[in-house]
N, C-alpha and C positions, 0 to 999 in steps of 0.2 A: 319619509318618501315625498318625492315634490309632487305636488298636484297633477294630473294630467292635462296637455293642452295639446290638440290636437293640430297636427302639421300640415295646417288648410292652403297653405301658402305653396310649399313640395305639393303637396296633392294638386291645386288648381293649375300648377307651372306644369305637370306631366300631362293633364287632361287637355289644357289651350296650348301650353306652347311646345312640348314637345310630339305628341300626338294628332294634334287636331281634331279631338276627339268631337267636338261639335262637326265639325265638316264629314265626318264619317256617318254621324247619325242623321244627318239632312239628308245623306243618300242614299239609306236603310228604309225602305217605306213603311215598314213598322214602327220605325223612330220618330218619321216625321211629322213634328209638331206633337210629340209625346217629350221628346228630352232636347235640350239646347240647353246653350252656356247658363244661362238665367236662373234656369230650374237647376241644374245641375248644383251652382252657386249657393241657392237659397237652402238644397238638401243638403250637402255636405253642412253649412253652418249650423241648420238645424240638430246634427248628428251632432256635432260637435260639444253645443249647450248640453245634448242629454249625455253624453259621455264623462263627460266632466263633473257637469254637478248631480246627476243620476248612480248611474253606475261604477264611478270612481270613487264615490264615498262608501260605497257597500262591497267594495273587493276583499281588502282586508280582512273586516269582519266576518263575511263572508267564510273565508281561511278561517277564521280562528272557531268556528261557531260549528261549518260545516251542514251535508244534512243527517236527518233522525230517521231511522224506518222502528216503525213500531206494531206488530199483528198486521204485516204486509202494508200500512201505509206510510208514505214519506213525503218528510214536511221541508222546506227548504229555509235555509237561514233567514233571520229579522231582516228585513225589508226589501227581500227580495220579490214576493209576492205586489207587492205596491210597485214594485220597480217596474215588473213586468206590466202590471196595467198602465204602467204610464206611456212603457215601448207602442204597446197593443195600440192606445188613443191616438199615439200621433201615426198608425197605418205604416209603421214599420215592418210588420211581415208581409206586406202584398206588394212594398217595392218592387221587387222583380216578377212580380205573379202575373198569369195571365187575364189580362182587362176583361175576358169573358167570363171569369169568375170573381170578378172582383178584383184582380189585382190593378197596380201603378202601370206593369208593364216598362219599367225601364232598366236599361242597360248594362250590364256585367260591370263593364267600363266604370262607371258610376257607384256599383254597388261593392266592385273591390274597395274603395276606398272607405266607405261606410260599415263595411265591415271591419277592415282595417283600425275604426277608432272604435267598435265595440269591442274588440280583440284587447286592445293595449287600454282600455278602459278595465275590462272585467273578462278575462277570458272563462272561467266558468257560467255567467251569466250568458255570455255568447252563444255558450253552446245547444241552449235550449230554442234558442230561435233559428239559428243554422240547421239544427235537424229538421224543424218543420220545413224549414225554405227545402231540405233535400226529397222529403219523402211529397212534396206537391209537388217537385219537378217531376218524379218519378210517376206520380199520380196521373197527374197530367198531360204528360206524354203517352202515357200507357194504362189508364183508367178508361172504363166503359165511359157512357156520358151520362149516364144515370148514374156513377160513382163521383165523375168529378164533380155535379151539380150538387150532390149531394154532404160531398166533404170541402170540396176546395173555400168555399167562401168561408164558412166557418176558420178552416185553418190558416187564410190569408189575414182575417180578423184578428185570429191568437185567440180567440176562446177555445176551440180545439188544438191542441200539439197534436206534433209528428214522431215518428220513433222511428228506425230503422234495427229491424232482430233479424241481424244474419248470424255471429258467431254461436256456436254453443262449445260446452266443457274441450270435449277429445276432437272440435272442428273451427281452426282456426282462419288462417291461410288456404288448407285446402277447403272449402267448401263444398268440396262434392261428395264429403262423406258426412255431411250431415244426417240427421236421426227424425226433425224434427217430423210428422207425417201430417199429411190432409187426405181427411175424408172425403169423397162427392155427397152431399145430400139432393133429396127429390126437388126442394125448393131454388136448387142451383146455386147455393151455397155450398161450405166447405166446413168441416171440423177439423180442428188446427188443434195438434197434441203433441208437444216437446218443451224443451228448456233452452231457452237461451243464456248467455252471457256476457259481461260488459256494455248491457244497452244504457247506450247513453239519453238522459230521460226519461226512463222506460218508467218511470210513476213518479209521481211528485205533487204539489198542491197549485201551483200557477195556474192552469187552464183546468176547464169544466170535462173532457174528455183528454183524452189521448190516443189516435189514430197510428196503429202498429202496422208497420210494412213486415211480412214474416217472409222468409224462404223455407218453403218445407216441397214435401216431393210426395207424391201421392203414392198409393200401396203396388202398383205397378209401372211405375216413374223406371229411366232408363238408369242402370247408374250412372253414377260422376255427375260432374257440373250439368251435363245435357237432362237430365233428369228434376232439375229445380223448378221449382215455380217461385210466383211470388204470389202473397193474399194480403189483402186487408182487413184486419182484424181492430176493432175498436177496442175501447176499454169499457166503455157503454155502447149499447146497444141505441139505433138510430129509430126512431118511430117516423111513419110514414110522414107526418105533419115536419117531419125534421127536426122534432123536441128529442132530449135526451132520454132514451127510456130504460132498461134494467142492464146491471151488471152483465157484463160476459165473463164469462169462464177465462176473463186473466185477470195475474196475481202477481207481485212483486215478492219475490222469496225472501230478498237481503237487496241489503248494496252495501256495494264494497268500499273498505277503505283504505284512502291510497295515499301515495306520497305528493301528490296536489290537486289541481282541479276541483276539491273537496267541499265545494256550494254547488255543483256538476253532481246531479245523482245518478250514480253508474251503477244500474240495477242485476238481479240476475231472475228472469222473467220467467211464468210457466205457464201453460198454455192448456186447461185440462177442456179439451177436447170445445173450443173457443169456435165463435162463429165465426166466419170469414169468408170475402168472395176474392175472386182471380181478378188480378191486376196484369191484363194483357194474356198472351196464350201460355198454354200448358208446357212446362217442361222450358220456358225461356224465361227463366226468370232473373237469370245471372244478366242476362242483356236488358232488361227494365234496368232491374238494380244499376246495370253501370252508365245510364242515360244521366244518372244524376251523379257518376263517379268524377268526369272531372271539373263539377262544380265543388265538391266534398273537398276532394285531394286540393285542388287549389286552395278551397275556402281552412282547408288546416292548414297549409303552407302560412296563410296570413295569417293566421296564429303565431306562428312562430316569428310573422314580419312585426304583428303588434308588441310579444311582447318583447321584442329588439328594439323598437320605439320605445315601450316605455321604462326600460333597464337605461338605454342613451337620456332621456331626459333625468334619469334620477341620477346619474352617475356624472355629468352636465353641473347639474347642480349644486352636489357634495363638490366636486373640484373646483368649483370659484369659492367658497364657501370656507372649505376645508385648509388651515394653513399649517405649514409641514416643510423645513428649512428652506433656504435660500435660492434661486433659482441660477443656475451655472453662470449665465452671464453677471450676475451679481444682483441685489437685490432692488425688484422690484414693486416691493410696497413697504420703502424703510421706515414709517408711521407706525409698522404694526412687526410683534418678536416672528414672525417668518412670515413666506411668500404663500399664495394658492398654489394648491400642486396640482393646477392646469397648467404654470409654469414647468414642467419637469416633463423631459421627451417620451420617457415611458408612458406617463400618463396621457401625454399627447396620442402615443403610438393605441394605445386602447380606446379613446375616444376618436377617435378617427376611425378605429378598423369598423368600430360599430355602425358609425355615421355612412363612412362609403356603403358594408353590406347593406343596410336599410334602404340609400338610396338606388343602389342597383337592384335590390329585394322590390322598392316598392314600383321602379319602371318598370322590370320583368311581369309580375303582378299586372299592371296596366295593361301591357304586351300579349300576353295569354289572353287577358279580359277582356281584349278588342277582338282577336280570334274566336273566340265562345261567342260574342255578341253577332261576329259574319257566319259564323258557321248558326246560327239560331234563326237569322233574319235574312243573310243574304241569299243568292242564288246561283246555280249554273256551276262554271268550275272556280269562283272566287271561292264559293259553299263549299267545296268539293276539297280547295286547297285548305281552307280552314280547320275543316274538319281534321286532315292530316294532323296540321299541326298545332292543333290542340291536344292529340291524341299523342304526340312528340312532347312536348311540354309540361305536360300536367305531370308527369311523376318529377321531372326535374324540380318543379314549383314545388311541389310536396315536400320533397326531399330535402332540395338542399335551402328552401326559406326554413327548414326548423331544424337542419343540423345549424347552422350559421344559427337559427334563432338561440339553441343553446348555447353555442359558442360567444352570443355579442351579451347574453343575461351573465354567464361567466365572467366575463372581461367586464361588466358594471359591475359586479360583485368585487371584484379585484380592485376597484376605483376603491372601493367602500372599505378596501382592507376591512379589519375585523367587523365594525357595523355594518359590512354586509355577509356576515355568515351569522348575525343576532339578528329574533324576530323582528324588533323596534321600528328597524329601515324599510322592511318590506322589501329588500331588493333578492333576501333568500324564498321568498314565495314565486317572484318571478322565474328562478331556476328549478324549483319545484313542479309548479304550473306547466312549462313550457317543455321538461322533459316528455311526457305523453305522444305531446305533437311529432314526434321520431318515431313513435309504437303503431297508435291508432290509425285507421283507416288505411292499412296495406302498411308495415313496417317500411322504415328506409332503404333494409335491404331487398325488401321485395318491389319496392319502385326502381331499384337500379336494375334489378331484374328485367324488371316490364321493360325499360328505356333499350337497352340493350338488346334485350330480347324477340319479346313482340313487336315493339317500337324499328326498330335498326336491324337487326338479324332479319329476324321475319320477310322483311320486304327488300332486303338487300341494300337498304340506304335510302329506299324512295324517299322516306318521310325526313331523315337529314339533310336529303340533299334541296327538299323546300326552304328548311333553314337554314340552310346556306347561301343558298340562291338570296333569301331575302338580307342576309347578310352584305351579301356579297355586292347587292343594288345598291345600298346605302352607303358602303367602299366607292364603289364608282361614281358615286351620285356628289362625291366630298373630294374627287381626286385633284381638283384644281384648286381647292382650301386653303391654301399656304399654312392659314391662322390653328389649322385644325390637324396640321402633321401628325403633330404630335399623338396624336388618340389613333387617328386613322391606320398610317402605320404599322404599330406593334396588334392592332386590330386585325390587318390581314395577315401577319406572322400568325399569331393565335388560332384565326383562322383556318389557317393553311393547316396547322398545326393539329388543328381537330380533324379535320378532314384526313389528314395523312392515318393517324392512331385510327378513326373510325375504319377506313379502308385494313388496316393491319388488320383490326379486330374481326373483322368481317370475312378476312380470309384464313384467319386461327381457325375461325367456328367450322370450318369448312371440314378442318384437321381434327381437330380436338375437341369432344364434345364437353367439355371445364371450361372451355377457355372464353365464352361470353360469361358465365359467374363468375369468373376470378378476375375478369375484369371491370366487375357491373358498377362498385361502389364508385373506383378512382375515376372510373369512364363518366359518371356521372356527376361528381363532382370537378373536372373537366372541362366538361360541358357547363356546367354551373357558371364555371369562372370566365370563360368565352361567351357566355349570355349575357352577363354583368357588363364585360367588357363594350358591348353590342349597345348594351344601354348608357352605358356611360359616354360613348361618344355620341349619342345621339344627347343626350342631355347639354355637353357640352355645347355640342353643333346649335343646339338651342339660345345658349347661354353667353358663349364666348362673346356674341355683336351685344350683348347689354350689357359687358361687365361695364362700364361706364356710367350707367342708368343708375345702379342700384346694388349696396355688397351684397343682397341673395345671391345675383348670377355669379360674383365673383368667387362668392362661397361655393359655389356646385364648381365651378371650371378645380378650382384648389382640390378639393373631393376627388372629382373623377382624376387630377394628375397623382394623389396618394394613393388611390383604389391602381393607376395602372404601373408607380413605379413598385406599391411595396405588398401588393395582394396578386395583381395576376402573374408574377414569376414563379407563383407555387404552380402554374399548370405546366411547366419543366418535369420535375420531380412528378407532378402525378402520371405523365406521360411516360414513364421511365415506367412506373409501379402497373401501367396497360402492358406496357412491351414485354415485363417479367415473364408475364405468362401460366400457367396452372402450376407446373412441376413444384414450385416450393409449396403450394396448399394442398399437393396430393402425394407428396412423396411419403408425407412420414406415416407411419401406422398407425393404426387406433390405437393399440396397445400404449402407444406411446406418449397419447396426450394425457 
């Protein structure tokens, strides 16, 4: 497997020159003079060094070693314990935290990308650090101030983790038939009594405690979702000095074993009658919880973007490396018995599709991450628009950065012919790893749900039509481009294109109560392909006046003309698979499947 080396050069060109990400945070008042180009600069290379020579040497291993649970404790694989204190030292979890408890306090914008090289570094180790970052946004936004003072610093430090226990056995997706129950007690506390499942983190050796976000519903809670709460339930108990003091009544049953992620200890947690206080009011606990949903869904989305960087860099590799007969125009390296099979189109057409998805994956990524950051800090109706659409976004990012993320580990596997289906390469863990990123955190068919659903149905288009709108600025804003035809173009065909299928779908729903489900998947991957597009001519738009300077730009202009002649004609055919309609998914009988 090739070493990892993190793509600071893509990252600093979407930050400075296609975004302006600097110019955005100068006129964020909570940015300014907390994040500029400088800082920004000196983070990401910092990330970069511990990526590489930190948690890329323990990924592997990592996989092969896995972790242990033994009389309910669990231990995580050789050197991952050391790794984590070394993240901890250099104040990696309070990057984005709030400076009133300690945190950096800086920007999405910034932090997608730093996550992005933990991802494609180690994405099992990732995930111990992304839960805490999830359950102190949740903390935080909806914690008394006697809870956040009392947990946040701690968990921005990383001597305490985060956990988040929503799922249990027979409550997946729905969550409003959950079982799990909380007591009131006199003290104003709560007994927390059920089991959960698949919590990721939920025990392990890295940190001194571990801080559990639970959903449970009190003994005369409403049912359904309106009935949840959420609690905080420790793994130690907190003493008033803020020392660690006695066990609580949680336990780590097992953890499960799975087909990757397997340095990731995915526990299944029990809760016998645990102390716990209320995180925000009673019975709303599904809307805490999703305060921090679309930093989650995004933050797994870049999972799926890292590990599509690091299948491209290893599959990069093998093909200059790799020699495998002659190259059609005839042979270009007659010194040696055949050519690299980077000479050969097929393997062109795979290293390319990966390269385009990544790079439309990682502007999208940025895109959203600027949105999160105005909707966090800005104000008035910019806050207002933001919020829309982020809330428009985030299932796309989910969704289609880790369907595409399994499809570009597939396609480096493919580079690898047979050493990439043997453990040796490493490029069969990265298909293992990254299938998850499609399940966890609201499956991919329930984000095409959301998108179509709540997102677009729901509001009759409101929130599409800001993305379009902002689309459609950046059309006009290029219309006298000559240099830039080309992208622009087939941009507002696509465009137009989304809009028209959206409006259909919108009036099916009207008709047909099937017909947002049966169209949710194609609809949203769709929309996937028309976001890429979006970014891609704006990368372009960036790019095209320096291809002269230097071959990076001329390398992205090349990119964005393969991503638009031989990837976005699939949004034809998916447009075709929206217009079908329910009848062929509802005609046939049960009996029949």
């Amino acid at each position: 497997m090739a070493e990892y080396k993190a793509p600071l050069r893509e990252m600093n060109f979407l930050l400075h020159e296609v975004f302006a990400a600097d110019e955005l945070w100068a006129r964020l008042p909570a940015l300014e003079g907390v994040a500029d180009r400088e800082t920004a600069d000196a983070i990401l290379e910092e990330m970069a060094k511990l990526a590489a020579n930190t948690l890329d040497p323990i990924n592997r291993s990592g996989d092969e070693e896995g972790c242990h649970w033994e009389e309910g404790v669990v231990t995580t694989p050789k050197g991952f314990p050391e790794a984590y204190a070394t993240f901890c030292e250099g104040g990696w979890g309070a990057l984005l935290g709030n400076p009133e408890y300690g945190g950096m306090g800086m920007p999405k914008m910034l932090g997608a990308q730093v996550e992005e090289m933990i991802n494609s570094a180690n994405i099992s180790f990732a995930l111990y650090p992304v839960l805490t970052a999830g359950a102190c946004l949740a903390l935080d936004a909806h914690g008394s101030e006697e809870l956040k003072q009392r947990y946040l610093p701690k968990m921005y430090e990383g001597s305490w983790a985060g956990a988040m226990d929503l799922t249990e056995p027979h409550a997946g997706t729905d969550l409003g038939i959950i079982r799990t129950k909380a007591e009131p007690q006199e003290d104003g506390s709560y007994r927390v009594t059920g089991s959960k499942i698949f919590i990721t983190g939920g025990d392990h050796d890295l940190s001194e405690n571990i801080i559990h976000l639970v959903l449970a519903k009190l003994p005369d809670a409403p049912k359904g979702p309106k009935g949840i709460s959420l609690f905080l339930v420790p793994k130690f108990l907190v003493n008033e000095d803020g020392s660690i003091g006695e066990r609580n009544a949680v336990n780590c049953g097992s953890i499960e074993h799975k087909m990757g992620i397997k340095a990731s200890a995915t526990c299944a947690m029990n809760f016998d009658g645990a102390k716990g206080w209320l995180v925000g009011e009673l019975n709303k606990g599904l809307a805490a919880m999703f305060t921090m949903m679309n930093y989650e869904r995004l933050g797994v989305g870049i999972q799926g973007l890292g590990a599509s960087e690091r299948s491209y860099q290893n599959a990069v590799e093998y093909a200059r490396e790799r020699i495998q007969s002659r190259s059609p125009a005839g042979p270009q390296q007659a010194d040696k018995a055949a050519d690299p099979i980077l000479v050969h189109p097929d393997v062109r057409r795979m290293l390319l599709t990966q390269k385009a998805l990544i790079g439309g994956g990682r502007a999208l990524s940025t895109y959203v991450a600027q949105w999160l950051d105005i909707a966090k800090f800005g104000e008035g109706e910019e806050k207002k628009k933001a919020e829309a659409l982020v809330a428009l976004l985030t299932p796309v990012a989910k969704a289609f950065f880790t369907d595409k993320g399994l499809d570009c580990t597939v396609l480096g596997q493919q580079v690898f012919g047979g050493h990439g289906y043997i453990r040796e390469w490493g490029q069969e863990q990265l298909v293992r790893d990254v299938r998850i990123t499609q399940i966890y955190e609201g499956t991919n068919g329930i984000q095409a749900l959301d998108l179509i659903g709540r997102k677009t149905v729901a509001n009759n288009g409101a929130f599409f039509e800001l993305f379009a709108g902002d689309v459609q600025q950046f059309i006009d804003s290029q219309v006298d481009n000559e240099a830039l035809a080309e992208f622009i173009q087939p941009l507002a065909t696509e465009l137009q294109r989304l809009r028209e299928v959206t409006a259909r779908v919108l009036a099916a729903a009207q008709e047909d109560p099937h017909a947002p489900g049966a169209a949710s998947v194609e609809y949203l991957h769709l929309f996937g392909y028309v976001a890429y597009a979006f970014m891609w001519a704006r990368i372009a738009a960036a790019a095209l006046p320096k291809t002269g300077e230097d071959s990076f730009y001329s390398g992205q202009v090349k990119t964005a003309r393969f991503f638009f002649a031989r990837l976005l004609p699939q949004t034809k055919a998916l447009a075709d698979s929206v217009d079908a309609g329910s009848a062929t998914l509802m005609d046939l009988e049960e009996e029949l499947f």
